[in-house]
C-alpha positions as CSV (number, residue, x, y, z in Angstrom):
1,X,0.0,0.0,0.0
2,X,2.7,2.0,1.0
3,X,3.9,2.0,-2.4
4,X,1.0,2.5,-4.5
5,X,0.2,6.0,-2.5
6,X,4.0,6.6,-3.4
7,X,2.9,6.2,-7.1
8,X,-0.4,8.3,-6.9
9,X,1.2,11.0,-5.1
10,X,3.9,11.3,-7.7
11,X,1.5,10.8,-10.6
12,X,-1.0,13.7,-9.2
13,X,2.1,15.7,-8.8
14,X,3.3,15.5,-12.2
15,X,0.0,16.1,-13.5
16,X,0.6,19.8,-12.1
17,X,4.0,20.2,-13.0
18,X,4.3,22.7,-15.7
19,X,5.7,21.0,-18.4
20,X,2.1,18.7,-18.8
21,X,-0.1,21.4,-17.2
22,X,0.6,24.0,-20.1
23,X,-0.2,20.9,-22.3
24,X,-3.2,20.0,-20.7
25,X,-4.3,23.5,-20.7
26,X,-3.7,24.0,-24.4
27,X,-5.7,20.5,-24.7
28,X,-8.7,22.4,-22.9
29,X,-8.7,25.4,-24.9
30,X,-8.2,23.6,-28.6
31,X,-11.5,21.6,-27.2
32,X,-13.3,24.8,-26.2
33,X,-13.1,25.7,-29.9
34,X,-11.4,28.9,-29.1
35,X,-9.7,31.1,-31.8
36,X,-6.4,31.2,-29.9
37,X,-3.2,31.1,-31.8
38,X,0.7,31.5,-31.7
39,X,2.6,33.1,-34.6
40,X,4.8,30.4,-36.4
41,X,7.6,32.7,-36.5
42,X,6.9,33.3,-32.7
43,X,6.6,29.6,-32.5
44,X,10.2,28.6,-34.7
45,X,11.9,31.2,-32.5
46,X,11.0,29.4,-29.2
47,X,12.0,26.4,-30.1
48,X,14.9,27.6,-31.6
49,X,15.9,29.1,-28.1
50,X,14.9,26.1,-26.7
51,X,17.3,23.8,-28.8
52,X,20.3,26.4,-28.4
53,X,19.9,26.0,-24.6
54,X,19.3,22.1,-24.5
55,X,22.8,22.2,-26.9
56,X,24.9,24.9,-24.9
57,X,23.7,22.9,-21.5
58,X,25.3,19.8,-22.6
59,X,28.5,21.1,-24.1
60,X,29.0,23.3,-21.0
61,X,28.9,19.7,-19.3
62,X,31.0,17.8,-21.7
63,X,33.8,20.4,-21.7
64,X,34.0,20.8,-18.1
65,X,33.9,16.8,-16.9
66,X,37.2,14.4,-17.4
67,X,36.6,12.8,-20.3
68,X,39.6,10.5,-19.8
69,X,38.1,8.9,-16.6
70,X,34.2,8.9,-17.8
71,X,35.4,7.5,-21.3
72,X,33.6,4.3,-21.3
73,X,30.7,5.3,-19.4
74,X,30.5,7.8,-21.5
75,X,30.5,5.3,-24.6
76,X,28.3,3.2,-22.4
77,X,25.7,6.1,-22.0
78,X,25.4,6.6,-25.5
79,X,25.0,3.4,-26.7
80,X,22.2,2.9,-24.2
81,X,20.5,6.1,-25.9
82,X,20.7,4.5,-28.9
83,X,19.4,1.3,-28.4
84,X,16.4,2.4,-26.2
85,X,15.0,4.2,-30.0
86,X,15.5,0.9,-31.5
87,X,13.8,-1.1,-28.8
88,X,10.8,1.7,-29.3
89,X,11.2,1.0,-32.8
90,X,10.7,-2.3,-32.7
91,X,7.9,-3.1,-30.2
92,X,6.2,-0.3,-29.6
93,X,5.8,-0.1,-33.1
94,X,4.6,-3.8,-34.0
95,X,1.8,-2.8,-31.6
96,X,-1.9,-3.0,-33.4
97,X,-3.0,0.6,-34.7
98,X,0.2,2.0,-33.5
99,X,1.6,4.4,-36.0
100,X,5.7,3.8,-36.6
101,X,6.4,7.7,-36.3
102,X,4.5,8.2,-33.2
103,X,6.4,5.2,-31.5
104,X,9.7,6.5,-32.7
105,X,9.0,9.7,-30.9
106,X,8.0,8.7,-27.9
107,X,11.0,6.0,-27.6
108,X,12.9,8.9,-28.3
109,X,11.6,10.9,-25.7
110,X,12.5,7.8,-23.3
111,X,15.9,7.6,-24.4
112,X,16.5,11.5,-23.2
113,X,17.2,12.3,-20.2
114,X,15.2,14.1,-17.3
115,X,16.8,16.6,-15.3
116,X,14.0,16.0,-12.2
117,X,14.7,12.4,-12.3
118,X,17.9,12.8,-12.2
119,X,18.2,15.4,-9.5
120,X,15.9,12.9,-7.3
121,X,18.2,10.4,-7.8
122,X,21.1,12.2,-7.0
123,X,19.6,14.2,-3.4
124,X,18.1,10.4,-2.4
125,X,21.9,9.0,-3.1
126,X,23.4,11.5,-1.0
127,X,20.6,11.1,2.2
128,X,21.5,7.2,1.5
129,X,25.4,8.1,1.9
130,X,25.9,6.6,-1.8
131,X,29.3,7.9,-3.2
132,X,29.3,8.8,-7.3
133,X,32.3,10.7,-9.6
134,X,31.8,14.2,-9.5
135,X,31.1,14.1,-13.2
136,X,28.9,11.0,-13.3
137,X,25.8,13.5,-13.9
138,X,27.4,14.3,-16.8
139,X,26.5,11.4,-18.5
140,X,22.9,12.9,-19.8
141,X,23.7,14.8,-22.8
142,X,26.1,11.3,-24.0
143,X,22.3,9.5,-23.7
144,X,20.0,12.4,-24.0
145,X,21.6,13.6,-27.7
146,X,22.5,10.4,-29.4
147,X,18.6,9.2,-28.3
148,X,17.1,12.6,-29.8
149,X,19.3,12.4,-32.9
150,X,18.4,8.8,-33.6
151,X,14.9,9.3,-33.3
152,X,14.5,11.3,-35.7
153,X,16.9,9.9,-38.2
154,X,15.0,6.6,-37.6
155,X,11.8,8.7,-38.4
156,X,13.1,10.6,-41.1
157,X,14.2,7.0,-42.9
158,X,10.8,5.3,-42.5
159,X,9.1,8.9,-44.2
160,X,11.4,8.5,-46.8
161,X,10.9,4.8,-47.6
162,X,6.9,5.2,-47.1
163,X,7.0,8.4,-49.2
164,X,8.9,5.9,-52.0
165,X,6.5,3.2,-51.8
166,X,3.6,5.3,-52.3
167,X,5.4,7.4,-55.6
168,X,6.1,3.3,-57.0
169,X,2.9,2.2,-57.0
170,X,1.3,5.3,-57.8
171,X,3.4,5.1,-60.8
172,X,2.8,1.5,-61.6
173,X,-1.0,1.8,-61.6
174,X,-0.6,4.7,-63.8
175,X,1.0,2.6,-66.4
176,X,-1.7,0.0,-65.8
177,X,-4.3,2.0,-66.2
178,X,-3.1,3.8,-69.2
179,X,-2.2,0.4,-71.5
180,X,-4.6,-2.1,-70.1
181,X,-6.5,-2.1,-73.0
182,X,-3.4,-2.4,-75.6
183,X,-1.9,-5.4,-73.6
184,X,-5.9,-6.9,-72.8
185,X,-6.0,-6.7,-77.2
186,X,-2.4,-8.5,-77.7
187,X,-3.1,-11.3,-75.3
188,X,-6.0,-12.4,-77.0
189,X,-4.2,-14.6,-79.4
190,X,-1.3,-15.0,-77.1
191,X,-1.4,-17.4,-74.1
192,X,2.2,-18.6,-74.0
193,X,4.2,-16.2,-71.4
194,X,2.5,-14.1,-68.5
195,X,3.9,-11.0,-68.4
196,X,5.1,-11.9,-64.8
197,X,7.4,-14.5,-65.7
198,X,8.7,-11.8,-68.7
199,X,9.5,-9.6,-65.8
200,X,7.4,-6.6,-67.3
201,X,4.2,-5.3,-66.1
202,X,0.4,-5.7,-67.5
203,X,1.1,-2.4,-69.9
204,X,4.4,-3.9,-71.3
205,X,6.7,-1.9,-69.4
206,X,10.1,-3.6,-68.1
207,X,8.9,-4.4,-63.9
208,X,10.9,-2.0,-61.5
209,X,12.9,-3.0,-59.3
210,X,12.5,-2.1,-55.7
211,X,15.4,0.6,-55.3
212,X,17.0,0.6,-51.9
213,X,16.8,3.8,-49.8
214,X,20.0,6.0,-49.3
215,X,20.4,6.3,-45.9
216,X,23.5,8.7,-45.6
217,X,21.5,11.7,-47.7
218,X,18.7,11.3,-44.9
219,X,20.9,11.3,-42.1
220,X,22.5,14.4,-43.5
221,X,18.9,16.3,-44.6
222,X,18.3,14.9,-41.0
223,X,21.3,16.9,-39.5
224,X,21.1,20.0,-41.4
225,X,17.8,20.3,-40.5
226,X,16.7,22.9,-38.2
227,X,15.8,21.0,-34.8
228,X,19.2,19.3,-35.1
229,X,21.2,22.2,-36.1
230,X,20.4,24.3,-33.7
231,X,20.6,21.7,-31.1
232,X,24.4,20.5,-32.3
233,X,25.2,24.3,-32.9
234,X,24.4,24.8,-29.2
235,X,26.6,21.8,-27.9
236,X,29.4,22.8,-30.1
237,X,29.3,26.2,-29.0
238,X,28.9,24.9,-25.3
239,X,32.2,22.5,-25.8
240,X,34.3,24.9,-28.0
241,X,33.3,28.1,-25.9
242,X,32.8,29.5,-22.1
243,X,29.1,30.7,-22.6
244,X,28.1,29.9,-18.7
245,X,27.6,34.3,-18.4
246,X,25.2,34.7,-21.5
247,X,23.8,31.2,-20.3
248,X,22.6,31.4,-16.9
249,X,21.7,35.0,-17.6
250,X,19.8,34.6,-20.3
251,X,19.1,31.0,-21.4
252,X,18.5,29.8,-18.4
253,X,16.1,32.3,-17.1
254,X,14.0,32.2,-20.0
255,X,14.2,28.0,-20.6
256,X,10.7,27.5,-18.5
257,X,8.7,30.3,-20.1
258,X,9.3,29.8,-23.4
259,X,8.9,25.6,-22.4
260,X,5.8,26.1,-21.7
261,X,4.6,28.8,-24.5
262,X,5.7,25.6,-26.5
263,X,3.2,22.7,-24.6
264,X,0.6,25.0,-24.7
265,X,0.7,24.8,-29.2
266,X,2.0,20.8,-28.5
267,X,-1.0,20.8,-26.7
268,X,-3.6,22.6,-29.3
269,X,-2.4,20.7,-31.6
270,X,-2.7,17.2,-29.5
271,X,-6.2,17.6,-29.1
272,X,-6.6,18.0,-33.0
273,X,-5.3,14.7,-33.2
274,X,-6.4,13.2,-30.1
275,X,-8.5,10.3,-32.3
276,X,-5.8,8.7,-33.1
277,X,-4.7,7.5,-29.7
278,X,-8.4,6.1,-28.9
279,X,-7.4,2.6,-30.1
280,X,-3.7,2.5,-29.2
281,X,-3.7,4.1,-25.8
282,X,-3.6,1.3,-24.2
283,X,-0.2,0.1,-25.8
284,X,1.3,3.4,-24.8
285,X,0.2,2.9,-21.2
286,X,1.8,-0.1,-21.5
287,X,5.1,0.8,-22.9
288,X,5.4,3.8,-20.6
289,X,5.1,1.3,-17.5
290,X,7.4,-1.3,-18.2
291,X,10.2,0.4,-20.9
292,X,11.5,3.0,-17.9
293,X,12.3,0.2,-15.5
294,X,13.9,-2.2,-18.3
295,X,16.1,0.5,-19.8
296,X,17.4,0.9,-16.3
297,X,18.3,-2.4,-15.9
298,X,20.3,-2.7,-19.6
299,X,22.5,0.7,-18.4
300,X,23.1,-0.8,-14.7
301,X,24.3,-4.1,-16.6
302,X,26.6,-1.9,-19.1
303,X,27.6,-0.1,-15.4
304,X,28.3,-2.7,-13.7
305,X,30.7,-3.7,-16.8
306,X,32.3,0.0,-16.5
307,X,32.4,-1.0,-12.6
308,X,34.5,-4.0,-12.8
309,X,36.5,-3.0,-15.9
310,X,37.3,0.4,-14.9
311,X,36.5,1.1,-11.0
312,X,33.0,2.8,-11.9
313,X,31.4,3.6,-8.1
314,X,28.2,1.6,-7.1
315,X,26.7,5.2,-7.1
316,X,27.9,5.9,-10.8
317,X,26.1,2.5,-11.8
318,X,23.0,3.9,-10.3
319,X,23.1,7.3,-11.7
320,X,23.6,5.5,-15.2
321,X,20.6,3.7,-14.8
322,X,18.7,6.4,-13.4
323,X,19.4,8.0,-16.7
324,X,17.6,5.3,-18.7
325,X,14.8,4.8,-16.8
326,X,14.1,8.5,-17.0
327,X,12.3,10.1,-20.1
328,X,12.8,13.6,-21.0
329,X,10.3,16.7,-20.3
330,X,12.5,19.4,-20.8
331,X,14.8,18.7,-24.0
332,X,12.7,16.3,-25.8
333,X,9.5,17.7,-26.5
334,X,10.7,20.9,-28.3
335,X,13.2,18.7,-30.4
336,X,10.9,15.7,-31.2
337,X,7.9,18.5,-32.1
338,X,10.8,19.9,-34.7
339,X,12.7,16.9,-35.6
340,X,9.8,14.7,-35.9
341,X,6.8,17.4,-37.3
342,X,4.4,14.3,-37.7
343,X,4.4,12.7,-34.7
344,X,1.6,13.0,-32.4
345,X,2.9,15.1,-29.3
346,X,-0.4,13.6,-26.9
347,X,1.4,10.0,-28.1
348,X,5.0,10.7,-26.8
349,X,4.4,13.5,-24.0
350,X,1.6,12.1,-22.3
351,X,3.0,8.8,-21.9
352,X,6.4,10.0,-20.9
353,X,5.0,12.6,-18.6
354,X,2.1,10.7,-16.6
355,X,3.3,7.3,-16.8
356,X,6.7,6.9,-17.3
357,X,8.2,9.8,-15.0
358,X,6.3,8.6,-12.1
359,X,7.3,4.7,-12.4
360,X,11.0,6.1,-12.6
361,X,11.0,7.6,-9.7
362,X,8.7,5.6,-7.7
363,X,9.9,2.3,-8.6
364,X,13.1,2.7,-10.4
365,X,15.6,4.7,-8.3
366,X,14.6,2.7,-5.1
367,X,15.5,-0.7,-7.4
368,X,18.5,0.9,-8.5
369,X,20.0,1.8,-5.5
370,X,18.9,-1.7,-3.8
371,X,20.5,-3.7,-6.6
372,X,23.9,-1.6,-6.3
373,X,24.0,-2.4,-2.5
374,X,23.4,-5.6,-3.1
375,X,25.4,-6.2,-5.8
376,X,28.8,-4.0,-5.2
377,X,27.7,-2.9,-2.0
378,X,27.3,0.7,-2.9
């Protein structure tokens, strides 16, 4: 019982946190019918300032941890980013009625990071007496950026080859259309060879061959898009650069207002699209209940791997998997809703936000911690 209230009082507290009260509050006025709108070029500004921050916060981090001693956590972290989007990929995605785009978004949001989560984690370590490296909270922009940037590379490849398909057979039934009649004419006193087994179509033409998809021109239009460009343009400038005055006094002050200027559009435009979660909400429930813990537990196993191999603490295991289990509400949603234009932001957001934030913190950080005392006794 204990634990249960633990899990409704976190769940009724996230439901006010900003991040999904903007988004339920731009739900309820999209419903109302009302006339309310944002600018586009007040909207591309935002989450341009939003992506520069998210970059320059995790370049700032980068350049000032030791990258020689968090090496192959480091390596660790962002292969754990990456493989969460593919496990989203493919199961989420095999799910009935769930649409491939949606589910590469919202894997992506749970391969980035949560600062919340991680802060929990880290305050609950120290009133534990758990030890970590001083850069171990560094780790998040190694999962949260490689996650981000691999969903919507993932998504920008399946648009592409969908987009493909549909241009081929639109062009094949073209061709059928226009020269049934010739080839119906000629085959009347010819029954030897189907047109099949000639390789050609029914009009005559040679059949086309299914062309493969380039990936490397995707992953570059994928890059050079906006969302990612501004995003890598922050982290290289956060790396290359000292930016900490112009960022904590003007990025950082500004991050929450203009975060939730942006959920209130996400959540207009949610509730114009909220029929499409009717039959696949239950999937996302789901998925947002079970994917935090298991990500957890695949970056405390590539931890504890770090641990023995390299001295990694018990608390840096923890803090790894901490990481995993958490899904993003700060520098997802902004970078998903520009990376990923077609993906249903009520899909990724509210399953991250009301599901899968509460289970992390409820249920994973308390496993975490137990399993690093009783494993390495951290």
């Amino acid at each position: 019982m204990d634990f249960l209230s633990d899990f409704l009082t976190l769940f009724l507290d996230k439901l006010q946190s900003p991040t999904l009260g903007f988004l339920i509050g731009g739900m309820a006025v999209a419903a109302f019918n009302s006339r309310l709108q944002i600018p586009d070029a007040i909207y591309k500004f935002i989450v341009f300032m939003l992506l520069l921050k998210v970059g320059l916060s995790g370049g700032i981090a980068i350049r000032n941890a030791n990258l020689v001693e968090m090496l192959l956590p480091a390596v660790f972290a962002m292969a754990v980013g990456i493989l969460i989007v593919f496990i989203g990929r493919y199961t989420l995605a095999k799910l009935p009625n769930v649409k491939v785009v949606d589910a590469v978004a919202t894997a992506g949001l749970f391969g980035a990071v949560s600062g919340s989560t991680l802060a929990a984690a880290l305050t609950l370590m120290e009133g534990e007496g758990i030890g970590y490296e001083p850069w171990a909270a560094a780790l998040y922009p190694f999962m949260d950026i490689p996650a981000l940037v691999t969903a919507i590379v993932l998504a920008s490849i399946y648009i592409s080859k969908q987009r493909d398909n549909y241009s081929n057979k639109e062009e094949e039934l073209s061709k059928q259309r226009v020269t049934a009649g010739v080839y119906a004419r000629e085959q009347r006193g010819n029954t030897s060879d189907s047109p099949r087994d000639q390789g050609v179509t029914a009009g005559g033409y040679p059949r086309k061959q299914p062309e493969r998809v380039k990936i490397w021109p995707i992953v570059q239009e994928s890059l050079q898009g906006s969302a990612l460009s501004a995003l890598l343009l922050g982290l290289a400038l956060g790396i290359l650069t000292r930016p900490e005055s112009v960022y904590e006094s003007f990025f950082n002050p500004l991050f929450r207002g203009l975060l939730s200027i942006l959920m209130l559009v996400m959540g207009m435009e949610a509730t114009a699209r909220i029929g499409e979660l009717r039959k696949v909400g239950q999937w996302y429930a789901l998925y947002a209940a079970v994917a935090p813990l298991f990500h957890g537990l695949i970056a405390f196993g590539f931890g504890m791997i770090a641990h023995f191999a390299t001295g990694f603490s018990p608390g840096g295991v923890v803090i790894l998997a901490v990481i995993a289990a958490s899904s993003s509400d700060i520098s997802g949603p902004p970078t998903l809703r520009a990376g990923i234009p077609s993906a249903n932001p009520s899909a990724y957001i509210g399953s991250s936000t009301a599901v899968g934030t509460p289970v992390a913190l409820a249920i994973g950080i308390p496993l975490y911690i137990g399993l690093a005392q009783a494993l390495m006794g951290g």
